[in-house]
C-alpha positions in Angstrom: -75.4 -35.6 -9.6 -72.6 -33.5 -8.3 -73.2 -30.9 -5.5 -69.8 -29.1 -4.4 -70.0 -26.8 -1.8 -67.0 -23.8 -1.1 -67.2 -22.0 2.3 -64.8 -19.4 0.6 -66.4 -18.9 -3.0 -70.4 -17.4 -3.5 -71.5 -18.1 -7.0 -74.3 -15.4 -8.8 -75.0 -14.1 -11.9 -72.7 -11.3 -13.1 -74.5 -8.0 -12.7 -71.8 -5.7 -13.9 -71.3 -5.3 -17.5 -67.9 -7.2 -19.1 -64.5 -5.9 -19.6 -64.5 -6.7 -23.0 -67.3 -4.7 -24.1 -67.4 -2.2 -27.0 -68.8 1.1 -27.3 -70.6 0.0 -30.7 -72.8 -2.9 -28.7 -76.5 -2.4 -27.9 -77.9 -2.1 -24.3 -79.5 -5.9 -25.3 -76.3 -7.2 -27.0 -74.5 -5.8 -23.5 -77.4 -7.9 -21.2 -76.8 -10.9 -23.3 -73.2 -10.9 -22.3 -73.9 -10.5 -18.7 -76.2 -13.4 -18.6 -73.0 -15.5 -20.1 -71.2 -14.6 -17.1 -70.9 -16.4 -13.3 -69.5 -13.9 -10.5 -67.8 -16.0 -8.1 -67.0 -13.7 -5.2 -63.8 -14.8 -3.1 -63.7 -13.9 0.8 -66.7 -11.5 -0.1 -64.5 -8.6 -0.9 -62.8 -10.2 -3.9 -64.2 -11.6 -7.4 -63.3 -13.1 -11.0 -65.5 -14.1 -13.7 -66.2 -17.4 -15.2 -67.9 -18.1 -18.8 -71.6 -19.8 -17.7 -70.7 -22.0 -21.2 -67.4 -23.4 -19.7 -69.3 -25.0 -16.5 -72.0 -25.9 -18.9 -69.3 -28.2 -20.7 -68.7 -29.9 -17.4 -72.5 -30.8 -17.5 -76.1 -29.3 -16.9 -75.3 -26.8 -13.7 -77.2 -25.0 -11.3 -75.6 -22.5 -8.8 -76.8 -21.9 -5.5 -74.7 -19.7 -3.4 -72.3 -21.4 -2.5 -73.0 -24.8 -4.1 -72.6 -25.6 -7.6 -74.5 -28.5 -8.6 -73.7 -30.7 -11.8 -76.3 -33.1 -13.2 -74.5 -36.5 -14.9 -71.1 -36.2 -13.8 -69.4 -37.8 -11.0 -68.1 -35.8 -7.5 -64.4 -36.2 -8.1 -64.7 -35.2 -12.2 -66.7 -32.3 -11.4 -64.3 -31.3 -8.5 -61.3 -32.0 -10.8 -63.1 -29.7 -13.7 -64.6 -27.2 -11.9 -60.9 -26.5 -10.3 -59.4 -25.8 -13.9 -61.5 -23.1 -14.5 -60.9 -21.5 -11.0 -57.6 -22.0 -10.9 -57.7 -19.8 -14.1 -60.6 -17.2 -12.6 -58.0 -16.6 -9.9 -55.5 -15.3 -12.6 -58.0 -12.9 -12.6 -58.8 -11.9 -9.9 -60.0 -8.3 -8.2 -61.1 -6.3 -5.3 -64.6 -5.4 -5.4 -63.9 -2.3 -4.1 -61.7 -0.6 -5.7 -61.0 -3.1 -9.5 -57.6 -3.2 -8.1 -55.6 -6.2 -9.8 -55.5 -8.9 -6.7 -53.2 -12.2 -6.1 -54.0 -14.6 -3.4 -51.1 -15.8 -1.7 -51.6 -19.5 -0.4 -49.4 -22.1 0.9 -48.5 -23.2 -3.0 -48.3 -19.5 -4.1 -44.1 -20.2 -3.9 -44.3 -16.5 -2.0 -43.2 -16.5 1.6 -44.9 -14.2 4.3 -41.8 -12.7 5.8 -39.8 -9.6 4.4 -42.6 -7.0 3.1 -44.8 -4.6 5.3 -47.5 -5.2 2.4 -48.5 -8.4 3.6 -47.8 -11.6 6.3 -45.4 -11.3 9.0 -44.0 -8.3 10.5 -40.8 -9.7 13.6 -38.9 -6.7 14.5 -37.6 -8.9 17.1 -39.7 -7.6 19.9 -42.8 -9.2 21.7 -45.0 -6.9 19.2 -45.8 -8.5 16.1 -47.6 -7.2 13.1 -49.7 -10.0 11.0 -51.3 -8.4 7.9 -53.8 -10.7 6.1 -54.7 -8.0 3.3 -54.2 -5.0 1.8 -57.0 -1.8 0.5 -59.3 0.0 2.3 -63.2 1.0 1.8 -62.7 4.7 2.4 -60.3 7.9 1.2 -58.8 9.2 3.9 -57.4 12.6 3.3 -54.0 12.0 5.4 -53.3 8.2 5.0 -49.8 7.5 5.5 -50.1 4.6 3.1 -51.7 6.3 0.4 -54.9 3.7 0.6 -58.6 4.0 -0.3 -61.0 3.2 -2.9 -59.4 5.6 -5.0 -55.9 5.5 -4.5 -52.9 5.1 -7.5 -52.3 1.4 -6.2 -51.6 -1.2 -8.3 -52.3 -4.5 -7.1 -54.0 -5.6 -3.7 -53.1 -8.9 -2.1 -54.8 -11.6 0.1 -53.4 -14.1 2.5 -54.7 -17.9 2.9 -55.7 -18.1 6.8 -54.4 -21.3 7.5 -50.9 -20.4 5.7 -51.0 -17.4 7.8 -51.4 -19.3 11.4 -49.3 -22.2 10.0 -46.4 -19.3 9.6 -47.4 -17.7 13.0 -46.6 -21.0 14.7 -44.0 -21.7 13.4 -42.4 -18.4 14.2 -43.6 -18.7 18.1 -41.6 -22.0 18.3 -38.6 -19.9 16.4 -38.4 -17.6 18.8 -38.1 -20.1 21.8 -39.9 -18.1 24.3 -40.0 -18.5 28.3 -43.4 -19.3 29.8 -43.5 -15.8 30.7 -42.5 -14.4 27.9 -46.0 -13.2 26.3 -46.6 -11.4 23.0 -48.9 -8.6 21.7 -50.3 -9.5 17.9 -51.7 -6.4 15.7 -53.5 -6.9 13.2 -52.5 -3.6 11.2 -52.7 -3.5 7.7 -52.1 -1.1 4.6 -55.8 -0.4 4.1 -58.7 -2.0 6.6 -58.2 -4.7 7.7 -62.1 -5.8 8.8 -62.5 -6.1 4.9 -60.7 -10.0 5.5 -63.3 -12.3 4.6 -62.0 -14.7 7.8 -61.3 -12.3 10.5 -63.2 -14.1 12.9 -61.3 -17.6 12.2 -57.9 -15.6 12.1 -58.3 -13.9 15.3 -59.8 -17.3 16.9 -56.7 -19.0 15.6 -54.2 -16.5 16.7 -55.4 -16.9 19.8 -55.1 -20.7 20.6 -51.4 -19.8 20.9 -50.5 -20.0 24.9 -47.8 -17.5 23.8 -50.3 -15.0 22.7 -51.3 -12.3 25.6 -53.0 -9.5 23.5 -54.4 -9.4 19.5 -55.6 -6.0 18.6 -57.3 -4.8 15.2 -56.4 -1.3 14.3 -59.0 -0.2 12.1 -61.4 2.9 10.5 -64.7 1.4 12.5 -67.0 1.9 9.1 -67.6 -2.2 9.1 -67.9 -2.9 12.6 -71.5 -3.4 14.2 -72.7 -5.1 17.4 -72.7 -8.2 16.2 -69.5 -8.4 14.9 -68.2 -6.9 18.4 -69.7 -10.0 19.7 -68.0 -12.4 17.2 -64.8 -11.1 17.4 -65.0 -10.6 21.2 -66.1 -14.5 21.5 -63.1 -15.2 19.4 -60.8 -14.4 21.6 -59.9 -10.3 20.5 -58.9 -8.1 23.5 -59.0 -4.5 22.0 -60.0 -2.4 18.9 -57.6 0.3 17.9 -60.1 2.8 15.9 -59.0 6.1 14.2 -62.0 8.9 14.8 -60.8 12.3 13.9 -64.1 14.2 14.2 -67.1 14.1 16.0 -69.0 16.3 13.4 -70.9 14.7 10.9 -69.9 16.5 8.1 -66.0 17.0 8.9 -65.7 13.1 9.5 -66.9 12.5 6.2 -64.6 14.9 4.5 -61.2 13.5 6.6 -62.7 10.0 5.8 -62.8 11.1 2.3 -66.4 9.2 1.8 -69.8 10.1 1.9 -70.7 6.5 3.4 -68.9 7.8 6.9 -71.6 7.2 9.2 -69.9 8.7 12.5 -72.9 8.9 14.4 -73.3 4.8 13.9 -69.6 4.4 14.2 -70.0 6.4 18.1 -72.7 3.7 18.8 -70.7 0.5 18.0 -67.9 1.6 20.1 -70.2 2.8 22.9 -71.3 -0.8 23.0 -68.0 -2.3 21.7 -66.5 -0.3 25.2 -68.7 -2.6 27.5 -66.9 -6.2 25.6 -63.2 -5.1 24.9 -60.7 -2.4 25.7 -61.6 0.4 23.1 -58.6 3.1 22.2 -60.1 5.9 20.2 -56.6 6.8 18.1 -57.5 10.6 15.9 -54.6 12.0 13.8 -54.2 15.2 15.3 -53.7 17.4 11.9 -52.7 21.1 13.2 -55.4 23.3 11.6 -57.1 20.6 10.3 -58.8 18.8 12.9 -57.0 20.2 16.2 -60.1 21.5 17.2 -62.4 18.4 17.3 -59.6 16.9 19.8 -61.9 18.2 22.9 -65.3 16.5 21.8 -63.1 13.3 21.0 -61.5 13.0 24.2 -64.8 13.5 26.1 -66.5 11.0 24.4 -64.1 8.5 24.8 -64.2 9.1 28.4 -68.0 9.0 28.4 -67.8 5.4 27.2 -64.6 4.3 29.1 -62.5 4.2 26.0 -58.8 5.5 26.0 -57.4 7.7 24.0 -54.3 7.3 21.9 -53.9 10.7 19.8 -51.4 10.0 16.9 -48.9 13.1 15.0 -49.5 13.4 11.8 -46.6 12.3 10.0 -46.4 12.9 5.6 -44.9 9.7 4.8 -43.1 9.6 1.1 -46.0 7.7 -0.3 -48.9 8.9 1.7 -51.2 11.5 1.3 -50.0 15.1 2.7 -52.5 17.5 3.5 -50.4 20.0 6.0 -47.1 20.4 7.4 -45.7 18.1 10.8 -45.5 18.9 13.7 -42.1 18.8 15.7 -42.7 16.1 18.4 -41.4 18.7 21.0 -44.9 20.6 19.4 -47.1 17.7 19.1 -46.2 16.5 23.1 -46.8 20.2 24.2 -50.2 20.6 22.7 -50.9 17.1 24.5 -50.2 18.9 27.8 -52.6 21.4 26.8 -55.2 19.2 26.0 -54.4 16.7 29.4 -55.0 19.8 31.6 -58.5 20.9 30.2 -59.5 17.2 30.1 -57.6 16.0 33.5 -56.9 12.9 31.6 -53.3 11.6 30.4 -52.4 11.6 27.1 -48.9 10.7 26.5 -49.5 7.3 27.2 -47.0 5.2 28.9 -45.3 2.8 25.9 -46.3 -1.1 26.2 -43.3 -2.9 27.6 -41.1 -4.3 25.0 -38.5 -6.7 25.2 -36.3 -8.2 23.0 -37.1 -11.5 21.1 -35.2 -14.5 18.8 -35.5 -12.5 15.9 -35.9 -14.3 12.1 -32.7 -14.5 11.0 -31.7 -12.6 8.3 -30.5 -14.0 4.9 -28.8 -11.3 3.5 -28.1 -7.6 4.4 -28.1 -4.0 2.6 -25.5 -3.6 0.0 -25.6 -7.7 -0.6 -26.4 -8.0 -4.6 -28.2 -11.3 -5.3 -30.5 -13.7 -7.6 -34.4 -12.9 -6.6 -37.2 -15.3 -8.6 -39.8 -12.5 -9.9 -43.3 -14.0 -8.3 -46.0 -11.2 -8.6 -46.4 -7.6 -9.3 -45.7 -5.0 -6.9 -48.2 -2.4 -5.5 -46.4 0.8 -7.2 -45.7 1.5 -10.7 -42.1 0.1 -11.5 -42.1 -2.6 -8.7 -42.4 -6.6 -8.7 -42.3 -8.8 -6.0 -39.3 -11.2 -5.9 -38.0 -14.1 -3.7 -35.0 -15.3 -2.3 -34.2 -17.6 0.5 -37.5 -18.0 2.1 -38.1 -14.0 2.0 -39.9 -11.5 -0.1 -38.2 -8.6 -1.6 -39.8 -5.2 -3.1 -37.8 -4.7 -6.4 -37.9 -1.3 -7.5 -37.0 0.0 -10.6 -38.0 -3.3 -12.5 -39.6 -3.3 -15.7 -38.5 -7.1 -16.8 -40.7 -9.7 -17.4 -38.1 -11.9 -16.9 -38.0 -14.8 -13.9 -34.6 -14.0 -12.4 -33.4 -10.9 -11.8 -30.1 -9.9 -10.0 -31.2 -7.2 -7.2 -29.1 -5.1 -4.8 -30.8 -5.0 -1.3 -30.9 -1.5 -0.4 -33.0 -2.1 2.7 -32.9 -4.2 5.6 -34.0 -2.5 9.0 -36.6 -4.9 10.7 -36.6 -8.0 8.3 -38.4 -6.0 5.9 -36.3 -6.5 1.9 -36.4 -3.6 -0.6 -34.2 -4.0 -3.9 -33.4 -2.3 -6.8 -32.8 -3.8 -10.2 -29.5 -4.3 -11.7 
């Protein structure tokens, strides 16, 4: 007998109907299929399917969570079969979520985790660094700057291998040479939520064994957090929770959220208990006529729990979601006077102190043209994912399904690649 066991995989009967259905099937014809099919769930927001008569090849089976046991076959054959068929679920693979397309990028994916705001690395050579082990969010916001949610025009979501993610982290602290001193602040900021990583608690505990580490904050919606997942994550070694409330009432909150799931009312609980193990910052969008009138009830309930407040300008991004018209920062810092002399409580908070660090170096600058090896799709219609010299590129304009492509670098600023197809 073979038991294997994955920490990362769940095994369970399919309960959604195939893809490859047809309207002309019957509703039994349609069950049948189902029962042909294994759902094996990946980092518990991810999933592909496997044909039960492929493991059944490999020998009688029985799945149990997250054990698949063979009867009549030895460990390492089993191991070495069963990792076939993965290896070619994972072609496959999707976010529960939202049936976005997803890749998983691991330390033999070939794709580095330096050069794209989608995913990895983010060294703007400062002590502020951005590490972003996913992409997609579980809710709609209305004003995303992103353009996320469970409904957005995305094409593909991506996942990140923890260990490959820490293993990149330290190597870029020992890059960067720093003095005993010198500390940095880690934010765990992704496009979409980033509590949907199935290994948050292992990723935060990891990025914190690093001496050079002073601060690791999550900056997320708040739907998934609960009291016992304040405890983990405080246990683990996070020091603060960046959450983005931008209504107090019920019904509002669940129209900005765009999702009927919003539960502010459990959310102000959590944080009200989340207040008493880390440094809470409440961080609304203020949207002028929007939601520019919930800022007052915001404001005092983060002072009621001992949270700060860290109100954000709206900002229509070229690929996010516009809803009204920007303010002028002149505007938006003025109304923040208003609001910091009815509430005696400051506002325009002072800027963490940022100081210059070794920065990655970088391989090629905009205007360069050069070879890129075409590695995945992109997350917008018209873009692939390429890589050259240890960095990822965002190659717009690129409709070939060839393997090399010769791209002219048309951004740069901050490490981060964008190319378009010549």
């Amino acid at each position: 007998m073979a038991k294997l066991r994955f920490e990362d995989l769940y095994f369970t009967q399919a309960e959604r109907r195939p893809e490859e259905r047809t309207k002309e099937e019957t509703k039994e014809k349609i069950e049948e299929k189902i029962k042909e099919k294994i759902k094996v769930i990946f980092l518990k927001n991810f999933y592909f399917l496997l044909d039960k008569k492929d493991l059944e090849k490999i020998g009688p089976v029985v799945i149990q969570g997250h054990e698949v046991i063979f009867e009549g076959i030895s460990g390492k054959e089993a191991r070495r079969k069963l990792g076939v068929l993965l290896a070619q679920g994972f072609n496959d693979l999707r976010t529960i979520f939202s049936e976005h397309k997803a890749i998983y990028i691991h330390q033999n994916s070939g794709i580095p985790l330096f050069g794209t705001l989608y995913f990895g690395i983010v060294d703007r050579g400062t002590n502020i660094l951005e590490v972003k082990p996913i992409t997609g969010c579980n809710i709609d916001c209305v004003f995303c700057s992103v353009g996320e949610g469970k409904h957005s025009n995305k094409l593909v979501d991506y996942v990140v291998e923890k260990d490959y993610l820490l293993q990149k982290f330290s190597e870029l602290i020992d890059y960067k040479e720093l003095k005993p001193e010198e500390k940095l602040d880690v934010y765990i900021n992704t496009h979409g939520e980033p509590l949907l990583y199935g290994d948050m608690i292992g990723l935060v505990r990891g990025l914190k064994e690093s001496e050079a580490v002073r601060m690791i904050s999550i900056i997320t919606n708040g739907l998934l957090l609960s009291k016992k997942l304040v405890d983990e994550l405080a246990e683990a070694g996070l020091d603060q929770l960046n959450v983005s409330v931008n209504s107090m009432e019920p019904e509002k909150a669940k129209e900005l959220a765009g999702s009927k799931t919003y539960d502010i009312n459990k959310i102000k609980e959590t944080l009200t208990y989340a207040a008493k193990k880390l440094d809470v910052v409440i961080a609304p969008v203020y949207i002028k006529g929007v939601n520019d009138d919930q800022m007052d009830d915001i404001i005092e309930f983060s002072k009621k729990i001992g949270a700060s407040v860290g109100i954000q300008n709206y900002l229509a991004h070229k690929r996010g979601k516009k809803i009204a018209k920007e303010l002028s920062w002149n505007r938006f810092f003025a109304e923040l006077e208003v609001l910091e002399k009815r509430h005696g409580i400051k506002l325009k908070l002072e800027p963490h102190k940022i100081f210059a660090t070794k920065q990655l170096e970088k391989p090629f600058v905009k205007g360069d043209v050069i070879k890129a090896e075409l590695v995945c799709p992109g997350r917008i219609k018209g873009e692939k994912l390429g890589v050259a010299k240890g960095r990822v590129i965002s190659i717009l304009g690129c409709e070939t399904n060839a393997r090399m492509l010769k791209t002219e670098i048309i951004r740069d600023k901050d490490g981060i690649y964008v190319g378009k197809a010549k």
